[in-house]
Structure formats: C-alpha cells, structure tokens
C-alpha positions, 0 to 999 in steps of 0.5 A: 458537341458536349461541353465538359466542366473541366476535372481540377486536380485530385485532392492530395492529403497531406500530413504535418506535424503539430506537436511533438509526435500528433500528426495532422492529414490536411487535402490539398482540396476540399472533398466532403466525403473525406473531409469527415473521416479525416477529421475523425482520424485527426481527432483519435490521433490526438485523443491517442497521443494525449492518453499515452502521454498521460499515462507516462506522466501518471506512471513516473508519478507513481514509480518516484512516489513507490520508490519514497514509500521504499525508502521510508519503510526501510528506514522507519522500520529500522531506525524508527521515527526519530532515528530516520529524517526526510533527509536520510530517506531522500538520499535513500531513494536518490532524490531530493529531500524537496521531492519528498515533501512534494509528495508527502508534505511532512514527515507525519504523513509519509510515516503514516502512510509508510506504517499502514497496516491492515491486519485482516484478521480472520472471522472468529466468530465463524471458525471453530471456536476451539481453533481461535487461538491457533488461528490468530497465531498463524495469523501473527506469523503470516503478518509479520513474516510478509514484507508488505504488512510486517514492515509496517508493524515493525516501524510501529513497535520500533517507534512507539516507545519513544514517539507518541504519534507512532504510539497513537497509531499502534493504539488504533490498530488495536481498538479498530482491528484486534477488540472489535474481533475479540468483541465477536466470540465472547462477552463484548463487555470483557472484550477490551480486557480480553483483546488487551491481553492477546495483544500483550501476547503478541506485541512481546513475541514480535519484540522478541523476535522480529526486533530484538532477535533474542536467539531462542526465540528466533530459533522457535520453528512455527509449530513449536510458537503455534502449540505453545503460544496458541492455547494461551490466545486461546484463553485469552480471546474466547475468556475460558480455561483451556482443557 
C-alpha cells in the first residue's frame, strides 16, 4: 500500500495596506516559485506609489512657484520695483508673504527672475546686409508685443530709472545681447557706439509706446514703425549712410 505525504493547504495570497494606498501580497504559505515574483510585484507597486506621489509634490511645487512668478510680473511691470513689495505680490497670488520668501528668498531674486529676458536676436551677420535694420525692428515688435518677453522688458524700463538694480540689468542686456550682435556686421571697435545708438532707438519707442502710451505713437501700425524706424537702425548697426 503506497504511503502518501499529506498536501497542507494551498498557499493563499493575501493583501494589506502598508501606507496610504501601497499595498502589499503576503502567502499564507511559503511557495518558492511565487514568493519571487510577488516580491517583484511589492517592490513596482511601491516604486509606482513613490514616483506618482513625487510627481504631485514636484507639480504643486512648481504651480505655487508659476502662480508667484505671475504675480510679480504684473506687478513689477506695472508698479516697477519700489512701487510692488513682497507683500503686494503675496496678496496677488493669494498666499502668504512667508511663501514668497520660501521660493524666492528676497526681493532682488524674485524681481531678477521675474524680469529675465533673452531677446534672441536674429543672426545679422547671415542675413542680407541690407535687411539688418528692418530685421531688428520686426524683432522689437515681436518682443515687446509677446507677453512672455515684453513684460519682462517692461519691468526693466519702468523700474530702471529709479532703482539701480533694475538699471544694472538693462545694462546687461545690452552689453551681452544688442553690442556683441552689433560687433558681427561692422567694425567691432565702433560696435558699443553703433549698438548704444540703436538701443536709444529702441528703448524711446518702447517708452513711448508700450509704457507711456503716447496716442500717435500707439496708433503707428507695424509697417508705418518698420519704414520709418527701420532705415534708421539701419544706419546705425551696420555704420553707413542709407541710400
């Protein structure tokens, strides 16, 4: 008579709650062949729980630091730099001043991240050369009427007459942007007279335009500014008379 080696009871797997939603399987029994590929399947649950839960953090993060930026532009731009404090752009955003500091640790590097500006500036030296000063006027209108590069300048015009710190950044923009252009398409000796002169150009237009809103000037349509103003640039950047 064969002897048979009693069967225990078949291996259950269980689940249980560790932490919030990451679930764990458990046997009742151990059984090698599963006991590998549930701890696998533990392991991806809990990697997938911890990844999604970053991301929510990461994502809130970035929405309270967006929704500061906002405020500050708005504000920066409209009231510049002394006229908007900490406190004015907490309210703005609807949390508290506290927060602000947490993200931006003071008022110098929120406005210096509120006002950045990266003009990308076409390529003179590889465009016709009769084209550079209508070419850098389109440019100037594309800038300044993109919200996301003209507020930035307009927070540096509005607060650079009167603070100091703004005024250093408008200077940056043009020693690293406009002169080393300007350098590209004519004698790089003349380039910071060549490039202060277009920059006047420019910088009076946007004042007149976009900041003090002088009526005739508002009412110029982009062609009308492009004939006129463009020969001028012209003159200016590549350092000859215009025929």
């Amino acid at each position: 008579m064969d002897s048979a080696k009693p069967v225990g009871p078949a291996p259950i797997i269980r689940t249980s709650v560790l932490s919030g939603n990451i679930f764990s399987l458990h046997l009742s029994t151990h059984v090698d062949f599963l006991a590998e590929a549930i701890a696998f399947v533990n392991s991806r649950w809990h990697m997938d729980f911890m990844s999604e839960n970053q991301q929510k953090k990461t994502s809130k993060s970035d929405r309270t630091r967006a929704q500061i930026l906002e405020a500050a532009r708005l504000l920066f731009a409209k009231h510049g730099y002394d006229g908007a404090s900490i406190r004015d752009v907490a309210a703005h955003a609807s949390i508290d001043p506290a927060m602000v500091i947490r993200y931006f640790r003071s008022k110098d590097e929120l406005f210096a991240r509120a006002a950045v500006v990266d003009l990308k500036l076409p390529a003179l030296r590889v465009i016709d050369r009769t084209a550079i000063g209508k070419t850098l006027i389109r440019r100037f209108l594309e800038i300044w009427e993109d919200p996301a590069n003209g507020t930035g300048m307009a927070i540096l015009l509005r607060s650079a007459t009167s603070n100091e710190f703004a005024a250093e950044k408008l200077r940056d923009v043009f020693a690293n942007q406009v002169r080393p252009l300007v350098a590209a398409v004519a004698d790089p000796a003349d380039a910071g007279r060549r490039a202060g002169l277009i920059s006047s150009q420019l910088l009076g237009l946007a004042m007149c335009r976009y900041l003090l809103r002088l009526p005739p000037v508002v009412a110029l349509s982009h062609d009308e500014i492009i004939q006129t103003v463009g020969p001028t640039l012209q003159r200016y950047a590549v350092g000859e008379d215009v025929p």
